[in-house]
N, C-alpha and C positions, 0 to 999 in steps of 0.2 A: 348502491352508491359507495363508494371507496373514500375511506376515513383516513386521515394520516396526522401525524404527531409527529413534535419536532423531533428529533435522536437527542438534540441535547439538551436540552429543556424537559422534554415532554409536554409541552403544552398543546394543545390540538390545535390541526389548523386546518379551519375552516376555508373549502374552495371555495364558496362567493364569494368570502369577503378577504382572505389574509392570501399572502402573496407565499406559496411554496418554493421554496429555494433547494436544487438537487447538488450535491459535491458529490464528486466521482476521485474517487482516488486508486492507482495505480503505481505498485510497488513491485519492480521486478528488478534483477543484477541486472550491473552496465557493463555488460558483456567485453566491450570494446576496453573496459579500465581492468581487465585482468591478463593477471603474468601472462605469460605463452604455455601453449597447451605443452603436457611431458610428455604428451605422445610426440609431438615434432610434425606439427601438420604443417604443412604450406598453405598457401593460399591456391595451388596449382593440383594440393593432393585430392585425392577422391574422400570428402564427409561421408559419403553413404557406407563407406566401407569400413570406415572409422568409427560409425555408429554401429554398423552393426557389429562391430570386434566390440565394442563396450558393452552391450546389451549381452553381447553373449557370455564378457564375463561376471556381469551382473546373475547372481540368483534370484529364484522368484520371490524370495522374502524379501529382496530388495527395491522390485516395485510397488504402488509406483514411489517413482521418485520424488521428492520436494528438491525445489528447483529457487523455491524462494518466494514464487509471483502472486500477487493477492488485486485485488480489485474489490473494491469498496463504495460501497454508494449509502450516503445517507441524506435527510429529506431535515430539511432548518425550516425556521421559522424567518422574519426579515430581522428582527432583533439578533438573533443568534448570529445569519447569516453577516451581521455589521459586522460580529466581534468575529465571527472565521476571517472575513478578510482582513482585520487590522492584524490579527495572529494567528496566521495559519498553522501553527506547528503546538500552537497552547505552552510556549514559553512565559514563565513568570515575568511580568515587567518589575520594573525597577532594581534597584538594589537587594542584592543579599548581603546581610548583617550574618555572622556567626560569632555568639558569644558565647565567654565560657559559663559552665553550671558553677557560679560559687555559691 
């Protein structure tokens, strides 16, 4: 039998009874919001050929490459999973006060 615990809590959560809640998250560049390539491709030019000119001036120390992309999965509880969706990003709410040290 397969045991699971919240990720952010840790509190365990029991399959008969507590409801498992899964978030999958995916972070990769937005391709489409960057400048233009400095090779000068078109849309007309050949990519394969274009890859392979980069891969060749690539050395082997420099595979592989980070690209940026991550995929995330973690496993909530229904409590937790409330507070993910009122704040998905875990911004502090309300006000920030900054006072000085006198």
């Amino acid at each position: 039998m397969l045991h699971y615990s919240c990720d952010a809590c840790k509190r365990p959560i029991h399959s008969q009874n507590d409801v498992r809640h899964v978030v999958k998250i995916e972070v990769f560049p937005a391709v489409e919001d960057l400048p233009s390539s400095p090779t000068g491709l078109t849309d007309e030019a050949d990519h394969l050929d274009a890859m392979h000119e980069i891969l060749e001036r690539m050395g082997d120390d420099d595979l592989p490459f980070d690209d940026g992309t991550r995929s995330l999965r973690f496993d909530l509880c229904d409590a937790c999973r409330q507070r993910f969706v009122k704040n998905p990003l875990g911004f502090k709410t309300g006000k920030h006060f900054d006072f000085s040290n006198n």
